[in-house]
C-alpha positions in Angstrom: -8.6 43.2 38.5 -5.5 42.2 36.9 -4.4 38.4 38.1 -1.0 38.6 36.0 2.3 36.6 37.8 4.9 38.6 38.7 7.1 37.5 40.9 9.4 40.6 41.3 6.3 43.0 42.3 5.0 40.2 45.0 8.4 40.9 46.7 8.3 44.0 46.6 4.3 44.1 47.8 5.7 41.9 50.6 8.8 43.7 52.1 6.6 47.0 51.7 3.7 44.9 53.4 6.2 43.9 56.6 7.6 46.9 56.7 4.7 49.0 57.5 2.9 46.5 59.6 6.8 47.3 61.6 5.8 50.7 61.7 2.4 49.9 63.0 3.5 48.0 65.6 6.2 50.7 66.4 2.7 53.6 66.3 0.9 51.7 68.8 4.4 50.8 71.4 4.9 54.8 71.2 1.5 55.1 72.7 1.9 53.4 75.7 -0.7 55.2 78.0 -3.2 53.6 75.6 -4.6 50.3 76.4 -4.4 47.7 73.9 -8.3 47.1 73.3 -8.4 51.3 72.5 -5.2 50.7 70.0 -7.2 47.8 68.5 -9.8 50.0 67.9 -7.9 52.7 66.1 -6.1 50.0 64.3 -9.3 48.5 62.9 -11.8 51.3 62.5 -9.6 53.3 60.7 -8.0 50.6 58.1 -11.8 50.6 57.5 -11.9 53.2 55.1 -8.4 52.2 53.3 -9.5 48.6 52.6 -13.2 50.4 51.1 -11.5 52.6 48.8 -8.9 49.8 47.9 -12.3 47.3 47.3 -13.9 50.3 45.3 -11.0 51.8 43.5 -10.3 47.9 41.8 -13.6 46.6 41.3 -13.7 44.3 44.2 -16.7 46.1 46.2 -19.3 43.7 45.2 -17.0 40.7 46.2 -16.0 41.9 49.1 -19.6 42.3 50.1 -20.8 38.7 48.9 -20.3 36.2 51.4 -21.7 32.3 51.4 -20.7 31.9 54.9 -20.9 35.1 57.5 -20.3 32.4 60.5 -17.2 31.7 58.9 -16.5 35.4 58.8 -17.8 35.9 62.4 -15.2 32.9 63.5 -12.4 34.5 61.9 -13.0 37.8 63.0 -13.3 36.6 66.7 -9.8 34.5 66.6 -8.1 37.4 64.6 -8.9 40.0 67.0 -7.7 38.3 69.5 -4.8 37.7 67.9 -4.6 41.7 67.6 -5.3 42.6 71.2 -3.1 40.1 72.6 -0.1 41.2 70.2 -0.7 44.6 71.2 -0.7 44.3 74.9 2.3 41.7 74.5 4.0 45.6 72.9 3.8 46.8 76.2 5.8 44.9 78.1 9.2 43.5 75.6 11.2 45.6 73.2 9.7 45.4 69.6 12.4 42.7 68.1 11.3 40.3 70.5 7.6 40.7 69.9 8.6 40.2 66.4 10.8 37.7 67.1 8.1 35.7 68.8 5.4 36.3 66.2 7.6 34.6 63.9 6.5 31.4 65.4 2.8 31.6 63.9 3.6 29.5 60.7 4.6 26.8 62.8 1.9 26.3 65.2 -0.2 26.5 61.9 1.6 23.7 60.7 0.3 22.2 64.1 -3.4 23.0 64.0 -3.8 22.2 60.1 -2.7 18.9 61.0 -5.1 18.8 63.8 -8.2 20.6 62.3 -7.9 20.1 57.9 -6.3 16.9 58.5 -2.9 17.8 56.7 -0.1 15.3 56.6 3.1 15.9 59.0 5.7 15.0 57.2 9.2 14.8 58.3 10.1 18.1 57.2 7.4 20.6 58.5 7.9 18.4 62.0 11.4 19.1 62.1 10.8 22.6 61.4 8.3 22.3 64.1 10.8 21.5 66.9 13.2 24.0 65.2 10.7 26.5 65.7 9.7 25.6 69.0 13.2 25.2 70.4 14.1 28.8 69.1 11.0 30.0 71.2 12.2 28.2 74.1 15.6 30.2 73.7 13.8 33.6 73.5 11.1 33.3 76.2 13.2 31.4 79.2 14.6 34.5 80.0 11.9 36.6 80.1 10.5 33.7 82.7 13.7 33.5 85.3 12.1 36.0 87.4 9.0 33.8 87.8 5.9 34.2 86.2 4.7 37.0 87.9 6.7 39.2 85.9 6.1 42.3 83.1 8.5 40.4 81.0 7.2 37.2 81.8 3.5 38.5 81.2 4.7 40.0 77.6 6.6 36.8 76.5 2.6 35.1 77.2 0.8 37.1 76.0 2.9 37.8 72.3 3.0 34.0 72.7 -0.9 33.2 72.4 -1.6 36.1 70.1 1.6 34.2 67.8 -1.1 30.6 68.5 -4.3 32.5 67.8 -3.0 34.0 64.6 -2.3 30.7 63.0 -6.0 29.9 64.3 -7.0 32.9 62.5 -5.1 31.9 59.2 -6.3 28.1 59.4 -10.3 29.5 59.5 -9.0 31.9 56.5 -7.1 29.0 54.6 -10.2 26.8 55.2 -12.3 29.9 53.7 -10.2 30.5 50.7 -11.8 28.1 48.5 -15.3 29.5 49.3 -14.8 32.7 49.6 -13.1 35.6 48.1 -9.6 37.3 49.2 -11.7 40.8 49.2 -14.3 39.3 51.3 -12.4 37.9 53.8 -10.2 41.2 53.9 -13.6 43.6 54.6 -15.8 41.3 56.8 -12.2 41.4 59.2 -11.5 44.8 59.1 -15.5 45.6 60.4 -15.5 42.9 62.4 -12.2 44.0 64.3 -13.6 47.3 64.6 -17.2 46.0 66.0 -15.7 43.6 68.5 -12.8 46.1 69.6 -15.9 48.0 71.1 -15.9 45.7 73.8 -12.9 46.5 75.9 -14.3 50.2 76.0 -15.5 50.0 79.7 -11.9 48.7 80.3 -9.5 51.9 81.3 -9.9 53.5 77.7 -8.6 56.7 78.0 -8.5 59.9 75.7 -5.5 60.1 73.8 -3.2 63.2 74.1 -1.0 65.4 71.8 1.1 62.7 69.5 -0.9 59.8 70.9 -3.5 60.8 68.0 -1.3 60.5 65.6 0.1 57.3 66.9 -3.2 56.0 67.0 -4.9 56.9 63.6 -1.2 56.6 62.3 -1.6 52.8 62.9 -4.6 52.0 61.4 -4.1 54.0 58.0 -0.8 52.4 57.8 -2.4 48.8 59.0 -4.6 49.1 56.3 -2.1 49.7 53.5 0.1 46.7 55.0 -3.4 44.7 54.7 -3.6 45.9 50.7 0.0 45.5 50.1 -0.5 41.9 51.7 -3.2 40.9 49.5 -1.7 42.3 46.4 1.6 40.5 47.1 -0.2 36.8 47.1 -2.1 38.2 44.1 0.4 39.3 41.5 3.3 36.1 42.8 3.1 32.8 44.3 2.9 32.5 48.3 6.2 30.5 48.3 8.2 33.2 46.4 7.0 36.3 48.7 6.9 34.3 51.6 10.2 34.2 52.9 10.2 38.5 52.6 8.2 38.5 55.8 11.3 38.0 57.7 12.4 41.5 56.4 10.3 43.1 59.7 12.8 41.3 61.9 15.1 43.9 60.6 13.1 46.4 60.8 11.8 46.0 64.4 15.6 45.8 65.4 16.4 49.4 63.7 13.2 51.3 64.8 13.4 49.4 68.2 17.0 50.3 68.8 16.8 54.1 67.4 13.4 55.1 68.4 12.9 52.6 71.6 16.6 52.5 73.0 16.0 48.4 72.5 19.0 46.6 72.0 18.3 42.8 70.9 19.9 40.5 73.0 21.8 36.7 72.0 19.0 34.9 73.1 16.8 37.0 71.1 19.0 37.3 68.3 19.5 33.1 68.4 15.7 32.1 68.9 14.5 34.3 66.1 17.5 32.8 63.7 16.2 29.2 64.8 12.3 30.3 64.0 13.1 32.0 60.8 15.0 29.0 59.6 11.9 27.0 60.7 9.3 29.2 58.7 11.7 29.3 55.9 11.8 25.2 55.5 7.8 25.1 56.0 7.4 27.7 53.0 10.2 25.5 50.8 8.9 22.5 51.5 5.3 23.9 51.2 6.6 25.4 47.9 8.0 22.1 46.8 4.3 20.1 47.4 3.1 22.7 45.1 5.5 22.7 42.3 5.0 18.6 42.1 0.8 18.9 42.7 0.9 21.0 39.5 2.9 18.8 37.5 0.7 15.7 38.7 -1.8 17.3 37.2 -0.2 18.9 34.0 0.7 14.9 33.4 -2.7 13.7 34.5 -4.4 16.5 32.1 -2.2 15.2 28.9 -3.7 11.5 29.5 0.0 10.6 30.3 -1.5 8.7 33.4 
């Protein structure tokens, strides 16, 4: 598999990546009758076969296969999954900017639990983008809470929330995995494992889908597994601070399918809070970017025998 840099096609991976994960999201909102741990299902056991033929059609079967560490695998697949459900049950009850809105927020709790669990500096920067981040949650979610907790809206706002904090659980494990094991690996052991655990919630008010529900359904995990592929290729072919920033381009994307297929239109505080958690994620990946530029001259000067 080819591993040559280029910058323009990571981009383009990326916003293509974002924007089908958009539409996803969108399948499994349309479907509303079906319960999230049935959508998860669909969603994983389906982006099954994409990621196999992706694996097979490049080579990466083998790798994909190999593993040094299945606990690791089993760990990830567990937090991610979660992450999934609760994203998907959050669809249910706000309009699809918000969940997106709120989901923006994952970046900075990672920030947050590196520190805590791989022992990464918090430097003045990634703190401030912390509160940034935090603040602009605060802004979208008090609404949602004035009618008390007890609420639909309330209840969404939660539970996008937590599957925002166990998503940047999931991508710690995976960022703690990376120099172990291989992007492929990591890609297929989470796609069966999804699919596996998702079995679970079946004695919880699965029902059988109807007419367009099907194609809601299977819809979302062909295209989930694309947006996986189109993910990985992005951080392949370009650096991670170069495509990063593109992820934003499903915030524009949930407000266009959300306000002409949904009816949804974003309110202030929405649009506000998301502003104030995109600016957040965006200094986290510059700053993150900048760390990385000045690691690999440290050791471009350390390689010469300069120091």
């Amino acid at each position: 598999m080819s591993t040559e840099q280029s910058p323009l096609k990571g981009i383009l991976f990326m916003s293509s990546a974002v924007t089908v994960f958009t539409v996803m999201s969108a399948f499994i909102k349309a479907a509303e009758r079906v319960p999230a741990g049935e959508a998860m299902f669909f969603r994983s056991a389906f982006a099954v076969p994409i990621v196999f033929a992706w694996l097979w059609s490049t080579g990466s079967l083998k790798g994909g296969v190999r593993t040094n560490n299945i606990r690791a695998h089993a760990l990830r697949g567990i937090v991610g999954t979660m992450a999934m459900g609760l994203g998907f049950a959050g669809l249910k009850y706000l309009p699809l900017p918000e969940v997106t809105a709120i989901r923006f927020v994952t970046p900075v709790v990672m920030v947050i639990l590196a520190a805590l669990m791989l022992g990464e500096r918090l430097r003045l920067v990634r703190i401030s983008a912390v509160f940034v981040g935090l603040v602009g949650v605060v802004i979208i979610t008090v609404p949602r809470f004035s009618g008390g907790f007890g609420t639909t809206e309330a209840l969404g706002a939660a539970l996008t929330l937590a599957s925002a904090c166990m998503a940047a659980l999931a991508q710690v494990f995976v960022k703690s995995m990376s120099g172990r094991e291989s992007t492929a690996a990591i890609v297929f052991y989470f796609s069966c494992t999804s699919a596996v655990l998702s079995l679970f919630t079946l004695p919880f008010g699965w029902v059988w889908p109807q007419g367009l529900e099907w194609v809601w359904m299977i819809g979302a995990g062909l295209v989930g597994g694309c947006g996986q592929i189109l993910l990985t290729s992005s951080y392949r072919v370009a650096d991670a601070g170069v495509v990063a920033p593109f992820t934003y381009v499903s915030m524009l994307w949930s407000v266009v399918i959300g306000f002409f297929w949904f009816g949804e239109v974003p309110t202030w505080p929405m649009l506000g809070g998301a502003a104030l958690i995109i600016a957040a994620g965006i200094a986290i990946v510059l700053r993150e970017r900048q760390l990385g530029l000045q690691t690999t001259a440290q050791r471009q000067v350390v390689g010469k025998g300069i120091r």
